[in-house]
C-alpha positions in Angstrom: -11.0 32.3 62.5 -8.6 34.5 61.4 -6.9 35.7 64.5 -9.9 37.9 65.0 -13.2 36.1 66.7 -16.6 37.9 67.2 -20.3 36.5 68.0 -21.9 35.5 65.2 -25.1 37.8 66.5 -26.0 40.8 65.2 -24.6 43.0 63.1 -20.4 43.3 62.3 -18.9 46.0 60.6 -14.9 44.7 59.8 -12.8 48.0 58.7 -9.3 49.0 57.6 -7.1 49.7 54.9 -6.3 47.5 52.1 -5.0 44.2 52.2 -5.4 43.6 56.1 -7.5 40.9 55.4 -11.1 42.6 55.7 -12.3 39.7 53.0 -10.4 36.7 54.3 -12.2 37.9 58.0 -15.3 38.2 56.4 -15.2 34.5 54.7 -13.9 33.3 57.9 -17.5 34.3 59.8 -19.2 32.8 56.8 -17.7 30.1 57.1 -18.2 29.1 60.8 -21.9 30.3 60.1 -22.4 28.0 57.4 -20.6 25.3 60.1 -22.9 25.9 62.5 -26.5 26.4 61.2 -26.2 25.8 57.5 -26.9 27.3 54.3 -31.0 28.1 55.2 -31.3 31.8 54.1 -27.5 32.7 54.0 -27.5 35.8 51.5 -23.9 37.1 50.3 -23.1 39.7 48.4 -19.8 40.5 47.0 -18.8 43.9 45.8 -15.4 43.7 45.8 -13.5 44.7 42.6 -10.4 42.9 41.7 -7.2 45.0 40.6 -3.7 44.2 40.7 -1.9 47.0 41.2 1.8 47.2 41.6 2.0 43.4 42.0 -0.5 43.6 44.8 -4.2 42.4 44.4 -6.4 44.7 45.5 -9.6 44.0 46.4 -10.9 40.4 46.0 -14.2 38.4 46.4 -14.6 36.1 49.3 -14.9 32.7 47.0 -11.0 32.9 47.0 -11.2 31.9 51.2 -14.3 29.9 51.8 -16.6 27.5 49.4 -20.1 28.6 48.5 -22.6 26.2 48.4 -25.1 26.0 45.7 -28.1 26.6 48.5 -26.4 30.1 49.2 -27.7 33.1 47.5 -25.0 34.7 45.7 -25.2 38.3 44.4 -21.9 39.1 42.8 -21.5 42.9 40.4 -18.7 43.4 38.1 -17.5 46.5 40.2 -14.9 48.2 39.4 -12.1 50.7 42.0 -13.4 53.9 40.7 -10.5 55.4 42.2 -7.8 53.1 41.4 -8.4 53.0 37.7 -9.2 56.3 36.9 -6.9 59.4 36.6 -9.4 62.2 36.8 -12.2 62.8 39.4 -14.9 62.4 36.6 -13.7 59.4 35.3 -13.7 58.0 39.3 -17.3 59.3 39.5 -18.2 57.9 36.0 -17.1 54.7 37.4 -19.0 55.0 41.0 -22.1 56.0 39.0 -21.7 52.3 37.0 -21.2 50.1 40.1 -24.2 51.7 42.0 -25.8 50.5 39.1 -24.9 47.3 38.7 -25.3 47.1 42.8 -28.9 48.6 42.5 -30.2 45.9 39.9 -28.5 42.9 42.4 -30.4 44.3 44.7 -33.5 44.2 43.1 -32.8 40.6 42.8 -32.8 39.8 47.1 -34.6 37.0 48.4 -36.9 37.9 51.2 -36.0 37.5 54.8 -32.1 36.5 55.3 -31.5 35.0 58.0 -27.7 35.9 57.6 -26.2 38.7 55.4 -22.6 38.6 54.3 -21.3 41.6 52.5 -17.8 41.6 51.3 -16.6 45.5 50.2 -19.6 46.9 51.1 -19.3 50.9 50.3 -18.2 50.0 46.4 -22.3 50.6 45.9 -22.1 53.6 47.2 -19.4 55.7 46.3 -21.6 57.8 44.1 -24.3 58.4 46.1 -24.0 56.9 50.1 -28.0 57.8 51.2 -28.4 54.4 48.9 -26.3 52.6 51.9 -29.9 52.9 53.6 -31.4 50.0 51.9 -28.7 48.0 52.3 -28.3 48.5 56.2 -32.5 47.9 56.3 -31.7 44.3 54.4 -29.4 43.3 56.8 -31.4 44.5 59.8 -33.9 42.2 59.2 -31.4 39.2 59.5 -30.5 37.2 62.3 -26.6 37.8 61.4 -25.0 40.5 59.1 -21.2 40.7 58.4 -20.1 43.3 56.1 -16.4 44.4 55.1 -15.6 47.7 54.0 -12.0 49.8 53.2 -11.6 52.3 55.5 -8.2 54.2 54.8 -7.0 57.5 53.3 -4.8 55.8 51.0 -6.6 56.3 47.8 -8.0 60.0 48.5 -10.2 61.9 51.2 -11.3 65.3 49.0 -12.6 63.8 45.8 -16.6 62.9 45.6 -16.0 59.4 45.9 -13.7 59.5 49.5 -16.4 61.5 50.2 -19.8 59.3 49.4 -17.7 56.1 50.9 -16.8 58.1 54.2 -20.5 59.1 54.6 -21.9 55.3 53.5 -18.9 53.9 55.8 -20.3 56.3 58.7 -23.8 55.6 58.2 -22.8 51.4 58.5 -20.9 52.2 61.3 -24.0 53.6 63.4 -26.2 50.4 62.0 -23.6 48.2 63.4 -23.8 46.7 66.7 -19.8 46.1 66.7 -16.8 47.1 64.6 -13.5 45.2 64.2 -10.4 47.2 63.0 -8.1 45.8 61.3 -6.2 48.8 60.7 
């Protein structure tokens, strides 16, 4: 994989800072998944917003390291790094509030018992309002396998309402997770 091996059981929470490769991890256990038992109720979802900032590309969806095949359910938002692109607090939350949207109607949209749940930038939902992190955690409960990704780093603020709703979701998918990989 990428350096960084874990069972493909249960549920895997991969965490650090940006640009550690978090994503590139993440497609990695997809992709030895989709080696190994095949496409039959693989469920990905790919929050990840994609900004390049300071020549850096920040974010990124898991397409650009491992091929999706058509039998895989794909759920993909339009997110945006509420942070990163704003330069007040209200514009941040304004755009939180609009990614928990989009996230919420995706949702809507998810098949019926996964057997394995990939989730690439999984607190982007739920920066605005991190209780919502619930439903996600029961979706991927229910599977066989669940892989999420998610930024963990005080880089882009820790006082503002969304560090705050992304440290309470990322806490809450810690305790649902059975292991956690660092890649701080």
């Amino acid at each position: 994989m990428t350096g960084v091996e874990f069972p493909l059981s249960g549920s895997t929470l991969v965490t650090g800072p940006s640009n550690v490769g978090k994503t590139r991890t993440t497609a990695a256990a997809l992709d030895a998944w989709l080696d190994r038992e095949g496409t039959e109720g693989v469920v990905v979802l790919d929050f990840a917003p994609e900004l390049e900032r300071d020549g850096t590309v920040l974010g990124g969806r898991l397409d650009r390291f491992v091929t999706l095949p058509e039998a895989v359910w794909v759920g993909r938002i339009d997110a945006s790094a509420p942070r990163a692109e704003s330069e007040t607090a209200d514009g941040a939350v304004a755009l939180a509030r609009e990614n928990a949207r989009r996230a919420e109607r995706q949702m809507a949209t998810l098949p019926a018992n996964p057997r394995a749940v990939f989730v690439n930038d999984a607190t982007i939902p739920f920066q605005h309002e991190a209780a919502a992190v619930d439903r996600l955690i029961d979706y991927c409960d229910v599977a066989d396998v669940a892989v999420l990704n998610a930024f963990d780093s005080d880089e882009l603020g820790v006082d503002d309402p969304v560090s705050r709703a992304e440290r309470d979701a990322l806490d809450r998918l810690r305790r649902f997770a059975d292991r956690t990989v660092d890649l701080s």
